[in-house]
N, C-alpha and C positions, 0 to 999 in steps of 0.2 A: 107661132112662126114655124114651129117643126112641124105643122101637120102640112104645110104649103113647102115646106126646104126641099123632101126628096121630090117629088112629082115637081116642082118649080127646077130645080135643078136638072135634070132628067132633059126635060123642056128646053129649058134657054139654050143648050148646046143645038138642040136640031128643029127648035120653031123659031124659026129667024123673023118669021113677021110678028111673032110674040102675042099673038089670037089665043092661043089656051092658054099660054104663063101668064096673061093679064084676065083671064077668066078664072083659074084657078086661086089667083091673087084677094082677087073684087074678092070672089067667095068664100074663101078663108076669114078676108077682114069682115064680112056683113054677116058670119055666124059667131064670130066674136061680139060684134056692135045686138046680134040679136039674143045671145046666150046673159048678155048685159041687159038686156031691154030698154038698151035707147034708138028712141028714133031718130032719124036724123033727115034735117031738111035742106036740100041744097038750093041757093038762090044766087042768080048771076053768070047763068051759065053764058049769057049772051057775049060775057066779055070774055070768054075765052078766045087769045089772039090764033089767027089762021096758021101759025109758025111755031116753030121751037118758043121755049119764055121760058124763068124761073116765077114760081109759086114760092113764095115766102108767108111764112102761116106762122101765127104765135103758138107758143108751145107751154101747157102748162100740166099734162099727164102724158102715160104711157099707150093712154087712149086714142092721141091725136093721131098716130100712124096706122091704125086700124082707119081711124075716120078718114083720109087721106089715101088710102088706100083702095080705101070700098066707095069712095063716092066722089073723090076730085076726077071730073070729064075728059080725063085728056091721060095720055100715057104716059107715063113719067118714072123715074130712076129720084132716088133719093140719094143725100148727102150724110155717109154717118163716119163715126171713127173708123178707121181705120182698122185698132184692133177689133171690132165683131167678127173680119175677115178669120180669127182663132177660131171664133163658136161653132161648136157642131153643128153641120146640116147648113143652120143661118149663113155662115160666114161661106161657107162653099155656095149658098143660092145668090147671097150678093155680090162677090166674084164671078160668078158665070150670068149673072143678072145686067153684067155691066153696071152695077152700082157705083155710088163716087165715093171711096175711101179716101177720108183725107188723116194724114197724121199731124195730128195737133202739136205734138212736142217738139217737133222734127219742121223747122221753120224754112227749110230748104224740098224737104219732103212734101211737107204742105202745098208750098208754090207752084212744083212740078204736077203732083195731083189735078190741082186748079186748072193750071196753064193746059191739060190732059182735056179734062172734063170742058172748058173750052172751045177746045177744037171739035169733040163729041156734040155740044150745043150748037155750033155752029152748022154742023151735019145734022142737024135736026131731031137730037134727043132732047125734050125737056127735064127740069130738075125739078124735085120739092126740096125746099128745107126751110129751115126754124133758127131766123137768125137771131138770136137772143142766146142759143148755143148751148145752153139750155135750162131744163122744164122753171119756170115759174114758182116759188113755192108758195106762194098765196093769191095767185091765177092775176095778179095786176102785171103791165108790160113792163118787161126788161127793158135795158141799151141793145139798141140793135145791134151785131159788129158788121164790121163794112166791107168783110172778105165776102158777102155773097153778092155787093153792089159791083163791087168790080169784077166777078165773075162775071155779071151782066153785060158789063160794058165790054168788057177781052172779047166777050161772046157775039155782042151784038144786039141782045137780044132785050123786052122789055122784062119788067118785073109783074107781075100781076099778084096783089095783095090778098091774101086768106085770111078771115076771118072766123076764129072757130070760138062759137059763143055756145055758153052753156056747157060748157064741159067739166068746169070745177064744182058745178051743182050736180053732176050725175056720179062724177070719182072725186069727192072731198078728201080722201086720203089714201092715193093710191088705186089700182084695178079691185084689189080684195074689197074695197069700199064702193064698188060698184053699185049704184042704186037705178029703179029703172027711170026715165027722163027725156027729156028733149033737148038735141042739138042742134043748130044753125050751122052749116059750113057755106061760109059768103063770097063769092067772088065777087072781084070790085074792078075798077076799068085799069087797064094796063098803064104802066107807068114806064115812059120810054126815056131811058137812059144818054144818049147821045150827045154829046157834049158839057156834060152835067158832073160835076164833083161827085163822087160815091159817095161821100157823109149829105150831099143834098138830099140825092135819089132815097138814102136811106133814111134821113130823116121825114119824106116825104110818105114812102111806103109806113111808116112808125105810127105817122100821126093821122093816115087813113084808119088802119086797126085799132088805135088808142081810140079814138072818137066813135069809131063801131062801140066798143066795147061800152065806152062812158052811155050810148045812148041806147043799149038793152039791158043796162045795170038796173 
């Protein structure tokens, strides 16, 4: 991430159509994904919606934002704490990145964040994030939490489900257990929000991933 922070950072202030901070990005994440030797296969591009959307993608390594990075079709802002905004370099490219910092501890902070990121969606940024909140530690699916279903809904917008298969076979313990491998990143048909309970939509986005996963085990 530092070798993309200065020259991403640099960028986000004066490439507003974000053409080289989203090239610089892809290719940081796909000489990581290549210094690993995994390949990686994308299927489902068809469903990517015409409009803003969140991508919600199961998370079970530190791999997954590389893989999302270098190869989900569509431009997108991530959802991470809050404090990365401290981290050298990272936390100044996610600040100027317009990334969504949200503070977890801070339950009034949090909302404001949301309710921010929101209106940002609504103007036509999409999100990624990993609502299990997070990593996995033996790559089976979390509870999903339901603060990213109602982001969708505040927003407007559908959910479209990521599937990232293969990834606990390639880093069984961590990046430093990095083996070479093949990964699947899958999109799946949008899942529209609109007068829908947030634990439905979420349950529903759950059990699309869960049943991916059950049927490439």
């Amino acid at each position: 991430m530092f070798g993309v922070g200065i020259p991403g950072l640099v960028l986000s202030v004066f490439d507003r159509r974000r053409l080289l901070v989203l090239s610089i990005t892809r290719g940081w994440a796909r000489l990581i994904l290549l210094c690993a030797g995994v390949k990686v296969e994308v299927e489902g591009r068809e469903h990517v919606p015409a409009g803003p959307a969140i991508y919600a993608a199961n998370h079970v390594s530190a791999l997954d934002i590389p893989l999302l990075f270098a190869h989900l079709p569509v431009d997108f802002r991530i959802i991470h704490k809050r404090s990365l905004y401290w981290a050298p370099v990272v936390g100044a490219y996610l600040y100027f990145g317009h990334h969504v910092g949200v503070d977890r501890k801070n339950a009034f902070r949090a909302k404001r964040s949301l309710k921010l990121a929101a209106e940002r969606i609504r103007g036509g940024m999409s999100v990624a994030v990993f609502p299990e909140g997070t990593r996995s530690p033996d790559g089976r699916l979390q509870p999903f939490k339901r603060g990213t279903f109602v982001l969708a809904q505040d927003a407007g917008v559908p959910v479209v489900p990521v599937s990232l298969l293969g990834v606990k076979a390639v880093v069984p313990a961590g990046l430093v257990s990095a083996r070479p491998g093949r990964v699947v990143l899958r999109l799946h048909p949008a899942v529209h929000t609109e007068g829908r309970p947030a634990e439905a939509v979420a349950d529903e986005v759950r059990e699309i991933i869960a049943r991916d996963q059950e049927t490439a085990a």
